[in-house]
Every structure is written in C-alpha cells, then in structure tokens.
C-alpha positions in Angstrom: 56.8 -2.1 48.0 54.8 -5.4 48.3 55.7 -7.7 51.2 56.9 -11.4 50.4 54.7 -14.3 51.6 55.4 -17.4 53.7 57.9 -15.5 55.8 57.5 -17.3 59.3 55.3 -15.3 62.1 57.8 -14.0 64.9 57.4 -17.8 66.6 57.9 -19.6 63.7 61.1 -19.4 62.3 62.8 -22.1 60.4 66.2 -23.6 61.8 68.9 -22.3 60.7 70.9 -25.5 60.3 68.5 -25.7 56.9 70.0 -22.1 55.4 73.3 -23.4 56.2 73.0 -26.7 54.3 71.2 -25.3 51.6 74.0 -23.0 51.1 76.5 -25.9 51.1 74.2 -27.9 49.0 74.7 -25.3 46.3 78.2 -25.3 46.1 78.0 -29.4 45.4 77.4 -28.3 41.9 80.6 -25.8 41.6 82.8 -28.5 42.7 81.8 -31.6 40.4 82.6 -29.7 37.6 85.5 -27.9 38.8 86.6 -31.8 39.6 85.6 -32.6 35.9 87.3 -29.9 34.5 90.8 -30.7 36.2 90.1 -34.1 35.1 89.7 -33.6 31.9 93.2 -30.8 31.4 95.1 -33.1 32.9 94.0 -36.4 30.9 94.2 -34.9 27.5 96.9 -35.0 25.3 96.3 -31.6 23.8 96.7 -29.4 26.8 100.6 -29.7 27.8 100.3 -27.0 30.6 97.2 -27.6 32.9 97.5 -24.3 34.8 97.8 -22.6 32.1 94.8 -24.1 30.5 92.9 -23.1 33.5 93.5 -20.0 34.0 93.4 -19.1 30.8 90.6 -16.1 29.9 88.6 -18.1 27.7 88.4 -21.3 29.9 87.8 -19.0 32.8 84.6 -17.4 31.3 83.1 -20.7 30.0 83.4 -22.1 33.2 81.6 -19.6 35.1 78.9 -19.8 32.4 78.9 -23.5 33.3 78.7 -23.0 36.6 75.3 -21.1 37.0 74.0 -23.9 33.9 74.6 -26.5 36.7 73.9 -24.3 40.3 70.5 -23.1 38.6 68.3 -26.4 38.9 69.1 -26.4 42.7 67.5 -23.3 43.4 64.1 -24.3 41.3 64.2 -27.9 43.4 64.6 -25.5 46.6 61.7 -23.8 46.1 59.5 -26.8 44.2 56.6 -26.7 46.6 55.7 -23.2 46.0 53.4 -21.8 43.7 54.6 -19.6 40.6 53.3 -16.5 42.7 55.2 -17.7 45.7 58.4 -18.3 44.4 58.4 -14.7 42.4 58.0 -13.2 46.2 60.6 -16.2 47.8 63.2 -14.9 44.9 62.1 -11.1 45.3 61.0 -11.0 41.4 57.5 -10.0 42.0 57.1 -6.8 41.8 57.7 -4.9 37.9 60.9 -2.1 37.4 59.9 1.0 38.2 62.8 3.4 37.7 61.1 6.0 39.7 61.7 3.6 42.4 64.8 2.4 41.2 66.5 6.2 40.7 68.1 7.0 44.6 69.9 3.4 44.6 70.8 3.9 40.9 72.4 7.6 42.5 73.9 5.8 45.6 75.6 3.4 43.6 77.0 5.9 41.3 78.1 7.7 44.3 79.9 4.0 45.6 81.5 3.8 42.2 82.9 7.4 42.4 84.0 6.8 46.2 85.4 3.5 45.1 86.9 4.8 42.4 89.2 7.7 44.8 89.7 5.4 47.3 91.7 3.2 45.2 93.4 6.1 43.4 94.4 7.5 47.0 95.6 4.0 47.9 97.5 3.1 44.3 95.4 0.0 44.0 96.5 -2.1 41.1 94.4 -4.1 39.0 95.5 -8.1 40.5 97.9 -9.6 38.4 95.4 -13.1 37.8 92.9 -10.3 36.2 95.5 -8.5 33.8 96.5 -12.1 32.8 93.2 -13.5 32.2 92.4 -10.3 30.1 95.5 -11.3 28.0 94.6 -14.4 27.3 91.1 -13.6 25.9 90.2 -14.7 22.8 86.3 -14.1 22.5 86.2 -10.7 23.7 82.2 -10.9 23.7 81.6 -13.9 25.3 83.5 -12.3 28.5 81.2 -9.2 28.6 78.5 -11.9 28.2 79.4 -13.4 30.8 80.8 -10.7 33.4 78.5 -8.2 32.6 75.1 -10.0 32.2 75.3 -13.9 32.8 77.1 -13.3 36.3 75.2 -10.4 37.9 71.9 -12.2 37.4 73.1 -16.0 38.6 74.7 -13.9 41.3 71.6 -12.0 42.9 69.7 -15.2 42.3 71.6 -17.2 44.5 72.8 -14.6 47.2 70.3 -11.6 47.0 67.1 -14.0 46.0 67.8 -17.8 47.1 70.4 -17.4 50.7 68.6 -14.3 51.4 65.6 -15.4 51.6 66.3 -18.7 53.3 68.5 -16.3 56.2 65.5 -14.1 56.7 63.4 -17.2 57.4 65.4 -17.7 60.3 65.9 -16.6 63.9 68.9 -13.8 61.9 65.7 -12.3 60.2 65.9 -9.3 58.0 69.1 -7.9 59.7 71.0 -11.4 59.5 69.9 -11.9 56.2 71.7 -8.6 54.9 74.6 -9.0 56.9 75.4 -12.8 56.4 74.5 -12.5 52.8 77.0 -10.0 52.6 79.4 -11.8 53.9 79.2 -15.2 52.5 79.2 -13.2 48.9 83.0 -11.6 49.8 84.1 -14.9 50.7 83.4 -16.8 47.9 85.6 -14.1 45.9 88.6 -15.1 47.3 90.6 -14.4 44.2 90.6 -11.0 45.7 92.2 -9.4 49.1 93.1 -6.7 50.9 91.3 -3.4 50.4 89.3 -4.7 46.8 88.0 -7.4 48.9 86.6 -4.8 51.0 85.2 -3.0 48.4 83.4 -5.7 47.6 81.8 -6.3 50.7 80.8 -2.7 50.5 79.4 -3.8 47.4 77.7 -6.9 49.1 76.1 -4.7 51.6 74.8 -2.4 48.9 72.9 -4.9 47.3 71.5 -6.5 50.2 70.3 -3.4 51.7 68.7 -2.4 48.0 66.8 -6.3 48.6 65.9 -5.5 52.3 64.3 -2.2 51.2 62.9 -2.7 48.2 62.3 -6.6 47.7 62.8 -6.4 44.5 65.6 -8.3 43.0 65.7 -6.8 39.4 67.0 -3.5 41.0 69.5 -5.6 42.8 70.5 -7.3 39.1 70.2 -3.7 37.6 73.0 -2.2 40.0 75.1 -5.5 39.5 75.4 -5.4 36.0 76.5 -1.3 36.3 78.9 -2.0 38.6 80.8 -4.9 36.4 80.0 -3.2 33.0 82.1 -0.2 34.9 85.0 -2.7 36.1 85.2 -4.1 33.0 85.3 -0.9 31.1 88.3 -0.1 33.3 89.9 -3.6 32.6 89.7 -4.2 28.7 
C-alpha cells in the first residue's frame, strides 16, 4: 500500500474550520438545483401535482445524476494546486486494482450483506414506503441501475471516501477522525432513511472508510459500493 503525499507532519495540521467549510461548500451545488428544480414544477403548466412530480422515480434518478454533474467541478477546484500525481494520492486513486488485495474486503463485505440481510429478517424490516413508490413510478428501468448502481457509488466515494476524507485526515482528527466523521456525515445526508436501516448504513459508512484507511485506495472503496447497491436493488426491482 503506497502512502499519500502532502499529509501535514504531526505539527502541521490544517484547521479544521477549512474541512468543515469545504464540506458545506459542496452542498452549495445540491441546493441551487434542488431550488431550480422546485422552481421550475411549480411554474409550469404541465405538472399539476408538484410532489408528485418530485418524487416521482424518474425525476428522482435524473436528479441525482444532476447532482454529481454539478458537485463534481468543486472537488477538481479543491484540489487545483496539486499536481496530476498528487491529486490521484489526495483522492486515494493512485494505486491500480489488485484483487488479490481487494479479496478479504470483498469477503467482509459479503459477510455485512449476509449479517445485514438476517438482521433485518429477525427484525421484519420493511422496504420504506418512499422507495416502493419511487420503484412504481419508474419508467426507464436502466437509467435507475445507471444511476444507483454505478453513477452514485463512484460520485459518492469521491466526495466522502476521496474528497472529506482526505481533507479530515489533514486535520488535528487525523486518520481516526477521518473514518469516524466521514462515517458519520455520509448517514446523515441519507436522511430519507431511519431507525435500524439508517444504522445499517452507518455500518456501511464505517466499512468503506476503514477499506480507505487501510488500503488508500479508493477504487476498492467504489468496487464494494457498487456491490452493495447492485444487491439492494436486486432486492428492490
């Protein structure tokens, strides 16, 4: 495992005031066009129910394809004064897939699936109600597993596993913090969710940021990502 440059020395740690309004700077994005798109339902004549219209399965997957379109440019202007080499270590996209290396996370996430999977059996978790609606009102089928299964897990681990991780372990939180926070600030954002799938998903969260702590390499991060959403989309449609 190759070791990422420019981290601080122990006595030179960035402030962590910069992490936390980089992380609200990226969310600037999110919110113009969530602005733009109520604007927009609720000023044309076509769309009689604007709720509707918003949560409907279609809208809900060209958004989010939207919204790493827009999010995206921000984290290239974060890291414009560092070299090509540099920002493939500051994202954690240095180093090549090696399954070898890869193979025990792959495992340990097949055993979280599997765990997850009994837990909410033994606990008669439903699938939410928003999620069994949004499926029913899918149209393009394709675009949806486009979006869930490949477009989200990599604008996902770019922005929490590569971009706020990175910044966090710059900080006096370091390497611990990084996984930790990360972890957390990735279940939040999911709102949608609660009770015990939310803390699935910061099982999840934790997963991932440990696989980026130990391995610096992103792509294995993306890799278990994309399993885990093909799976919970398998179980949806």
């Amino acid at each position: 495992m190759s070791e990422p440059e420019n981290i601080p020395s122990l006595h030179s740690y960035e402030p962590l005031s910069h992490a936390v309004i980089w992380i609200m700077v990226l969310y600037v994005p999110t919110i113009f066009l969530s602005v733009a798109i109520v604007m927009y339902a609720e000023s044309s004549p076509q769309i009689m129910d604007t709720t509707a219209w918003l949560t409907d399965g279609d809208v809900t997957t060209v958004f989010s394809i939207l919204m790493a379109l827009v999010t995206l440019p921000l984290l290239a202007y974060g890291t414009k004064t560092l070299s090509v080499k540099q920002r493939l270590n500051f994202f954690g996209l240095q180093s090549s897939f090696n399954f070898n290396e890869f193979k025990p996370w792959l495992i340990l996430t097949f055993v979280y699936i599997v765990l997850s999977y009994l837990i909410n059996i033994l606990l008669d978790v439903r699938i939410p109600e928003w999620m069994l609606d949004m499926r029913d009102t899918i149209d393009y089928g394709w675009l949806s597993i486009l979006s869930v299964c490949i477009i989200a897990p990599i604008f996902e681990e770019l922005v929490f596993r590569g971009f706020i991780f990175s910044k966090i372990e710059r900080t006096r939180l370091r390497k611990s913090g990084a996984v930790v926070v990360t972890a957390i600030i990735f279940t939040l954002i999911h709102t949608q969710y609660e009770g015990i799938v939310l803390a699935d998903l910061f099982v999840l969260s934790l997963l991932l940021s440990f696989i980026r702590l130990k391995t610096n390499n992103l792509k294995y991060c993306i890799a278990v990502h994309m399993l885990n959403n093909m799976i919970s989309a398998l179980f949806l449609f």
